[in-house]
C-alpha positions in Angstrom: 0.0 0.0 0.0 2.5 2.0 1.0 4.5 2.1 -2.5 1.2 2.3 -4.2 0.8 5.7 -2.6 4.7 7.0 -2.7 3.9 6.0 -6.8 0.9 7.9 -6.9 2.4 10.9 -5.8 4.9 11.0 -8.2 2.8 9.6 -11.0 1.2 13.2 -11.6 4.7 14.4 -12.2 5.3 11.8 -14.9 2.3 12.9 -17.0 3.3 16.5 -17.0 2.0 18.5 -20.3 -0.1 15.4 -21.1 -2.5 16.8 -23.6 -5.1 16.0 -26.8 -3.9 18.1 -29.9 -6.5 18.0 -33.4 -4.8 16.9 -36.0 -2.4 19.5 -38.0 -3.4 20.5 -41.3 -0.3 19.3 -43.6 1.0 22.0 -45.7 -0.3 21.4 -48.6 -3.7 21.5 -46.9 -3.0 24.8 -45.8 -1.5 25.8 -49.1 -5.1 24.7 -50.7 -7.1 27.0 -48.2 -5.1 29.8 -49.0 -5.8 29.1 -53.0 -9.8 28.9 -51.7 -9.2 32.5 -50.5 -6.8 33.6 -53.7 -10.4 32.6 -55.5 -12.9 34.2 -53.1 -10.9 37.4 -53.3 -11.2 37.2 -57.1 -15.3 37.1 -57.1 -15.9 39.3 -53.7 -14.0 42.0 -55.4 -16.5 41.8 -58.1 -19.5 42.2 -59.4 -22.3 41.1 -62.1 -20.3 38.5 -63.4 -21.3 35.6 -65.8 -22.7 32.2 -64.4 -20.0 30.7 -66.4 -16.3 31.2 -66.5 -14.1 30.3 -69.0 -10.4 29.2 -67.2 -6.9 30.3 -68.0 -4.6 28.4 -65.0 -0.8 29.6 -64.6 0.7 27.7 -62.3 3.7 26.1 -64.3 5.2 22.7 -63.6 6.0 23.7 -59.7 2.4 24.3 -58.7 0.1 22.3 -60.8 -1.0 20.1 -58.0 -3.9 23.7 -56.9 -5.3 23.2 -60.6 -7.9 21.3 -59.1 -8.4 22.9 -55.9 -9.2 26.0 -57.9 -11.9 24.1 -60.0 -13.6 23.3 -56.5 -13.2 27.0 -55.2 -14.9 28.4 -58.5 -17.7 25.5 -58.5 -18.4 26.6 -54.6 -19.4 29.9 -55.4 -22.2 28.2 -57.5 -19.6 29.4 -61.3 -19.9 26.9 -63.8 -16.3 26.3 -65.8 -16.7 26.3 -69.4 -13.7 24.9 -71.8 -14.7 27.5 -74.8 -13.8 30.7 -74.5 -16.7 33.1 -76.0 -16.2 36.7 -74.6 -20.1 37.7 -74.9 -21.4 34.8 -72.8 -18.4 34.3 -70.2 -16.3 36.0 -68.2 -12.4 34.9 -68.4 -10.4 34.2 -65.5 -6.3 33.9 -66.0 -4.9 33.0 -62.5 -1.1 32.7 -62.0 0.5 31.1 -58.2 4.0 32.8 -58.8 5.4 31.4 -55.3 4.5 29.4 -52.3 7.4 29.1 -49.3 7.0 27.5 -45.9 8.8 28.9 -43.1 9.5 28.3 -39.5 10.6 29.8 -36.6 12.4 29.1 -33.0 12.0 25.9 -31.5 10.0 26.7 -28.4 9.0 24.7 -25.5 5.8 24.2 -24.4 5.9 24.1 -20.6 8.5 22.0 -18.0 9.4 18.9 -20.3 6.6 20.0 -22.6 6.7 19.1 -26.1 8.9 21.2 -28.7 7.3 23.6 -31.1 7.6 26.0 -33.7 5.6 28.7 -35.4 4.9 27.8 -38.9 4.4 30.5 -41.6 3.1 29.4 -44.8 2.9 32.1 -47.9 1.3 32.3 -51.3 1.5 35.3 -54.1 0.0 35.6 -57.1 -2.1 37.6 -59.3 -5.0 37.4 -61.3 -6.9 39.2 -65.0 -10.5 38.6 -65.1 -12.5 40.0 -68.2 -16.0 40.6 -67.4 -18.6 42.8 -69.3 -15.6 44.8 -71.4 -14.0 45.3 -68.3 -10.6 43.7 -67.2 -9.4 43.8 -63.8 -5.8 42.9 -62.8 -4.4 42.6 -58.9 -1.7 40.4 -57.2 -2.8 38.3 -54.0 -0.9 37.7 -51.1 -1.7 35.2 -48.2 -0.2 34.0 -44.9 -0.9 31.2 -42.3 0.6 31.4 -39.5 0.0 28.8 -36.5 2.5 26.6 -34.0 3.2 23.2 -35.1 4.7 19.7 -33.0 8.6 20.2 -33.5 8.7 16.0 -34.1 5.4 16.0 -36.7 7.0 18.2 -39.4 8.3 16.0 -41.6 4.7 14.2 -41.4 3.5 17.6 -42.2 5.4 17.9 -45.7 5.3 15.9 -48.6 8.2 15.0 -50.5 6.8 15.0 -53.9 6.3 19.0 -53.7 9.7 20.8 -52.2 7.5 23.5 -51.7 5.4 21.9 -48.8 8.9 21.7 -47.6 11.3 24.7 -44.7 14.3 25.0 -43.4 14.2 22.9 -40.2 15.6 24.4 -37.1 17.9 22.5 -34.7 17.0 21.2 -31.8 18.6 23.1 -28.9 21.8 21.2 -27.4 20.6 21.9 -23.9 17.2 20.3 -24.3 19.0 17.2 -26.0 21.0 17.2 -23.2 18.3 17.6 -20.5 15.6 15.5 -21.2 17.3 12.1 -20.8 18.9 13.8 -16.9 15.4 14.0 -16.1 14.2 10.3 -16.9 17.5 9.0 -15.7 16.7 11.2 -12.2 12.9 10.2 -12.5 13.7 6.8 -12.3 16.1 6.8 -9.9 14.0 8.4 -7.5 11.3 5.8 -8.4 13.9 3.2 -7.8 14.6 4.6 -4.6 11.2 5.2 -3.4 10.6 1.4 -3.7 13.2 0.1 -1.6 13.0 2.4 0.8 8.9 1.8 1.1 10.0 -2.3 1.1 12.8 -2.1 3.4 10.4 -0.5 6.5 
C-alpha cells in the first residue's frame, strides 16, 4: 500500500503536459485553403459576373497540383467552368500562383518537459486578369498562415513529392537534447529509490 501511494504521488509528475492536440493541417492543406481565399478574393471583389467562366490556370510545372483545388473553389461559389472561350457569354479568368514558401521559426517549449514547437508560416503570391462585361481587372494576391506546429510531426506535415510543402528545419537546442534524458535518468532513480526504501520498512 505504501509504495502504491509513494507512486501515486509522483505519477502526476510523470504525465506533465499530457495533452489532446487536433490533427495539424499538412502543408499542402493549408496551401489549398489559401488558393480557396486567392479565388474568393477574385469574385468578392467583383460584381455582375457571368454564371460561367471560362479558365486560364498559370501555375507552371512547380504548382500544378492547386489546378484542381481552384476548379472546387470556382464551383463553390455556384460558377460553372466552361472549356470554350466566348467573350459575350463568359467572363475569363487567368490565375497565376507565382510562389509558395514554408517557413519556420524558434523551436520553443511548451511548458516544463513539454513538447517542442515552432511557429509555422506558410505564404502564397500571385495575381490574377479577369474580363468581365468589357471590363478587365488585374491585382496580385498575397496570403499568410501562420500557426505553431509539434517540433517531431514536421516531416509528417510535408510531402516529399512537392519541395515546396517543404522549410528550413531548425535545430533542436543542445541543452534540451542534453536535459531531457537527466530527467528520466533522475525520475527513475527516485522511483527506484522510493521502492526500496517503502519495502525495506
Amino acid at each position: 500500500m505504501k509504495i502504491f501511494l509513494s507512486l501515486q504521488i509522483l505519477f502526476p509528475f510523470l504525465l506533465i503536459n499530457v495533452s489532446l492536440h487536433a490533427q495539424t493541417k499538412t502543408n499542402l492543406d493549408v496551401f489549398k485553403t489559401l488558393v480557396d481565399s486567392s479565388i474568393a478574393q477574385i469574385f468578392n471583389n467583383t460584381t455582375d459576373l457571368h454564371e460561367n467562366i471560362y479558365l486560364n490556370l498559370k501555375l507552371g510545372t512547380s504548382y500544378n497540383i492547386f489546378e484542381d483545388q481552384v476548379y472546387l473553389s470556382i464551383q463553390a461559389l455556384n460558377k460553372q467552368i466552361v472549356s470554350v472561350n466566348n467573350p459575350l457569354e463568359h467572363s475569363e479568368l487567368s490565375h497565376s500562383i507565382e510562389n509558395a514558401l514554408v517557413n519556420y521559426g524558434e523551436i520553443v517549449r511548451d511548458g516544463f518537459l513539454g513538447g517542442h514547437f515552432v511557429t509555422r508560416k506558410i505564404s502564397l503570391w500571385g495575381s490574377y486578369r479577369l474580363h468581365n462585361n468589357n471590363e478587365t481587372i488585374a491585382e496580385s494576391f498575397n496570403f499568410e498562415s501562420v500557426d505553431s506546429v509539434n517540433f517531431d510531426e514536421i516531416q509528417s506535415l510535408e510531402n516529399s513529392s512537392y519541395p515546396f510543402t517543404k522549410g528550413e528545419i531548425p535545430s533542436e537546442p543542445f541543452f534540451s537534447n542534453l536535459f531531457e534524458p537527466l530527467v528520466a535518468i533522475g525520475t527513475a532513480a527516485v522511483v527506484i529509490a522510493l521502492f526500496f526504501t517503502v519495502r525495506s520498512k
